[in-house]
N, C-alpha and C positions, 0 to 999 in steps of 0.2 A: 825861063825862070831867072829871076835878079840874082843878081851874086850879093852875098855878102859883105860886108866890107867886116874884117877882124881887125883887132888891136895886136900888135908883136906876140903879148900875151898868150890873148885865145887861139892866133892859128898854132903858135907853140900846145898848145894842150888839144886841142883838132889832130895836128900832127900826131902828136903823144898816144893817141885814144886809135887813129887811124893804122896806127903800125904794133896794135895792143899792146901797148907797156902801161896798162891800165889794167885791172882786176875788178870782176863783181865784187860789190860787197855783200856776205854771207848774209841772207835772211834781212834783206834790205826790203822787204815788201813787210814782212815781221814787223821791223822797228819804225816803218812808216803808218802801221796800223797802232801802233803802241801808242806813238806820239798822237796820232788822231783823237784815240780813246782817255789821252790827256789833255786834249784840248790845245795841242801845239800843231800850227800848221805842216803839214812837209816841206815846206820853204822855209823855215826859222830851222826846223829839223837840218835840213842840210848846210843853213847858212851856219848854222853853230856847228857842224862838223869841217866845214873847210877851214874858219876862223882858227877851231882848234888847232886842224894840219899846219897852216901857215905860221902858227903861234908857236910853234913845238910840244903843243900840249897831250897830241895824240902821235905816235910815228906809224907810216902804211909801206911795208917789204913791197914791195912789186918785185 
């Protein structure tokens, strides 16, 4: 199998997610069906929730 090549970034969040300091998020299959039923893809879906993280607009306790 190829290896990947990451960016400093991504294997920091690979690591992150590898050593669980990451959490489900509650009824994530819910809010992807919601967004559907609104005609928002689940890629704009999650891209507008990470924006938000990085923005300060939403804050995630892990």
């Amino acid at each position: 199998m190829k290896e990947l090549k990451l960016t400093k970034e991504e294997k920091l969040i690979l690591d992150q997610f590898e050593a669980g300091e990451f959490e489900e998020v509650p009824n994530m299959e819910e809010e992807i069906r919601r967004a559907s039923g609104s005609g928002i893809p689940y890629q704009t879906l999650l891209s507008t929730l990470i924006h938000h993280y990085v923005t300060d607009k939403i804050k995630i306790n892990l």
